[in-house]
N, C-alpha and C positions, 0 to 999 in steps of 0.2 A: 490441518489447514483446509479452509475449506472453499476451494476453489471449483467453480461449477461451470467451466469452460477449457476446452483444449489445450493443451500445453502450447500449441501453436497459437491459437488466441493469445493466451496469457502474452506469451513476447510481444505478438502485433501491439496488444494495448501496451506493453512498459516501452516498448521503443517509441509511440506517440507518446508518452506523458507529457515531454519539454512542452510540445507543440500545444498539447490539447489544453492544459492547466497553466503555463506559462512559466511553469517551477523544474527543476530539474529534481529528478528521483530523491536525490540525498538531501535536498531540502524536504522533503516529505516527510523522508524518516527523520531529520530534527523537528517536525511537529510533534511527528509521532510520541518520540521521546519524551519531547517539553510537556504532552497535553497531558490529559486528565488521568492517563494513569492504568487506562481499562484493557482486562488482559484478556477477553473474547475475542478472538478475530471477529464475529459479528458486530462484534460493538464499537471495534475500533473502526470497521468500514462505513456502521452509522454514523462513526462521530465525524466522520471525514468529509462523509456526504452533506450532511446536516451542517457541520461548520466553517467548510470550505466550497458548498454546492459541485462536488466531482459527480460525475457520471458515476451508477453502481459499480462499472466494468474498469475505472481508472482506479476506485478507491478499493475495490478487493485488490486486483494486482501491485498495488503502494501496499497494501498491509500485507499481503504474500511475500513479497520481495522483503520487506523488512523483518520477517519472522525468518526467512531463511539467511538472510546477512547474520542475526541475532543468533541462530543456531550455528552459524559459521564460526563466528568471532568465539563460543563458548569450547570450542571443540580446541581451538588454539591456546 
């Protein structure tokens, strides 16, 4: 994963998501899911950015957060 900010950034930005994009986290990862399919983390942050206009710093931690839920859920 390829996250290029602080583990303490990282939270600051997922705890503003609601605020900043208007969506709560779990609707993101149902984008994620529904969209196009692309299994890069780079590419799922461009497509975020590009499709939904996020900040680079909102859509890397929505696709961070969603690959470790996904990694979560695989281990159960």
């Amino acid at each position: 994963m390829a996250l290029h900010h602080s583990e303490e950034t990282h939270q600051m930005l997922v705890a503003r998501i609601p605020d900043a994009t208007g969506r709560p986290l779990h609707e993101w990862f149902g984008h994620i899911d529904n969209g196009p399919g692309l299994l890069r983390f780079d590419d799922r942050v461009r497509w975020l950015r590009d499709e939904y206009g996020l900040a680079h710093g909102h859509a890397t931690a929505i696709v961070h957060e969603h690959a470790l839920k996904k990694a979560h859920r695989s281990f159960e």
